[in-house]
C-alpha positions in Angstrom: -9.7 27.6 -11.3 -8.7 29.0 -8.3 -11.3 27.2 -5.4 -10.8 28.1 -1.9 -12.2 26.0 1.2 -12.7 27.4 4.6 -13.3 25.6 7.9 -13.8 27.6 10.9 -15.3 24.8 12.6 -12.7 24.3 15.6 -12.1 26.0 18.4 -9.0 28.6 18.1 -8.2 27.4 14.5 -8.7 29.0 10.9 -8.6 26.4 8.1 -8.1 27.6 4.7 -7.2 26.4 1.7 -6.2 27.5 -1.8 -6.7 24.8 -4.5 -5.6 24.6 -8.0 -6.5 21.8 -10.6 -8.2 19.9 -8.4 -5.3 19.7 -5.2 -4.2 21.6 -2.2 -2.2 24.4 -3.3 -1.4 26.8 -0.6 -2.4 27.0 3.1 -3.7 29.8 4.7 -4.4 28.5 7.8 -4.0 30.6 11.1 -4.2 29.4 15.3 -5.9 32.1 17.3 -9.2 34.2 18.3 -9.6 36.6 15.5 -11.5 35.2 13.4 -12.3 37.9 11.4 -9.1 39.4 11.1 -7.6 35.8 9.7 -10.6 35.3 7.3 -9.8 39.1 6.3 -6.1 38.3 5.5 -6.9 35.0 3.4 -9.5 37.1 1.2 -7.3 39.8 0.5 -4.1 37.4 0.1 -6.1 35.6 -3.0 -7.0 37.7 -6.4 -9.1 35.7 -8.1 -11.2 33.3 -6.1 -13.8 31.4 -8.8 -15.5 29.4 -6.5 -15.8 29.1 -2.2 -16.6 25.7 -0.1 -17.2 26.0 3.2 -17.8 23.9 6.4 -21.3 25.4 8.1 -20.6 23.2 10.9 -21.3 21.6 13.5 -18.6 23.3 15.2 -17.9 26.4 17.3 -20.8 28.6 17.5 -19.0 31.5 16.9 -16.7 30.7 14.7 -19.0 29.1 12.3 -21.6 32.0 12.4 -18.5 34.4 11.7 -17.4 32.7 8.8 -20.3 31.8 7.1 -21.7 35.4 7.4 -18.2 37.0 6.2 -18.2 34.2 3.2 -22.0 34.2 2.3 -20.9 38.3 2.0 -18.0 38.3 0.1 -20.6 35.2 -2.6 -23.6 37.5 -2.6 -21.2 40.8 -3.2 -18.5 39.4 -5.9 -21.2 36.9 -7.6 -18.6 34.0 -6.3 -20.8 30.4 -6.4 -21.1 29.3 -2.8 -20.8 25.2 -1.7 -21.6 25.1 1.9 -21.2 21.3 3.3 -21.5 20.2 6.9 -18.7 18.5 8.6 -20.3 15.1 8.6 -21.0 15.2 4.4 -17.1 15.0 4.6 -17.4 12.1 6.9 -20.0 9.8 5.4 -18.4 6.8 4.3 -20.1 3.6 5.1 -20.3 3.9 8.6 -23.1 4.8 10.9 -22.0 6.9 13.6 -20.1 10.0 12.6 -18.5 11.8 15.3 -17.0 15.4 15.0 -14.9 17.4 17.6 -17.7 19.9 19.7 -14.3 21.7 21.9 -14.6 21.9 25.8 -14.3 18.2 25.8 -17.5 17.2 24.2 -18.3 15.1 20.6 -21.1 16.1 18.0 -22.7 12.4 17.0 -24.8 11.9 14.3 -26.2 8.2 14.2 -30.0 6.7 13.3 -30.8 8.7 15.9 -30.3 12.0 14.7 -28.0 14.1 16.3 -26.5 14.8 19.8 -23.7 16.1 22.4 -21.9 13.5 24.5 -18.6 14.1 26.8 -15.8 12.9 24.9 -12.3 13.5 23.2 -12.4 10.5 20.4 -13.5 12.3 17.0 -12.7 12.0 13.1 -10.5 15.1 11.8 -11.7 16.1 8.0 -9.9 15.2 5.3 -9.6 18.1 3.3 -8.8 16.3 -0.2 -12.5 15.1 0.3 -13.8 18.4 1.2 -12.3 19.5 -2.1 -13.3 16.7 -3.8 -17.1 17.0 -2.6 -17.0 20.7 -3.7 -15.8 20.4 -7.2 -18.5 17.4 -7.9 -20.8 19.8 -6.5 -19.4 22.5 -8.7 -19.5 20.6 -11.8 -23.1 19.9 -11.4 -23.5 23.4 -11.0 -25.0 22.1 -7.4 -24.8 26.3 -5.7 -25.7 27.3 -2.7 -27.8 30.8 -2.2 -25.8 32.8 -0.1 -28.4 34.3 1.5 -30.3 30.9 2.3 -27.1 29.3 3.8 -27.5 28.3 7.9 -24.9 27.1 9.9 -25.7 23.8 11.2 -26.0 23.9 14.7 -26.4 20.9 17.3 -27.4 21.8 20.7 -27.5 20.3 24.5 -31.2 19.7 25.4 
């Protein structure tokens, strides 16, 4: 089963992943601004995708919108099942503040609280093996998303 994961959540960065009975099999990952162009090349570079996860944020604004819109596409037009998780599903663990990178300098927290943006450069970086891991449970459970129901997750300053 050929299951690729994208994250688009960082500023600059591409993350994608081709996996293969149940590990990290090739990287596709690319540094740079065209997001569209680098999410164009990993489609075409991969035959046979049977099922897509993807990060729908918090993140870059951009970047995540991009991403999610080319992906949700590609689902909706091939019949590919869709897994869309957020950055902290990756994160939970037993703790109760979960911090992702927000670029410019700035932290996305989730805590009792709820969300929020705070100044800071201290964040967890995602563990892909548990992406992949949280996607093929999801998977087996036939747990799909609707690719055209799917919404980023955005966090704003107030």
């Amino acid at each position: 089963m050929n299951t690729l994961i994208i994250d688009a959540t960082r500023h600059n960065f591409l993350k994608a992943f081709l996996c293969k009975d149940k590990k990290i099999f090739k990287d596709f990952s690319y540094e740079g601004r065209d997001i569209f162009s680098s999410l164009n090349s990993t489609f075409k570079s991969i035959p046979n995708i049977d099922i897509i996860g993807i990060n729908k944020g918090p993140g870059s604004f951009t970047r995540t919108k991009v991403s999610l819109a080319y992906t949700k596409g590609y689902c909706y037009g091939k019949g590919v099942p869709l897994i869309a998780i957020s950055s902290f599903d990756v994160l939970k663990k037993d703790k109760k503040n979960l911090i992702v990178d927000a670029g410019r300098g700035k932290v996305y927290i989730k805590d009792d609280s709820g969300y929020r943006v705070e100044v800071g450069s201290n964040f967890e970086e995602i563990d892909y093996n548990t992406f992949l891991s949280i996607i093929l449970s999801r998977f087996e459970k036939k747990k799909f998303d609707d690719p055209l129901k799917v919404l980023p997750l955005y966090i704003s300053e107030i």
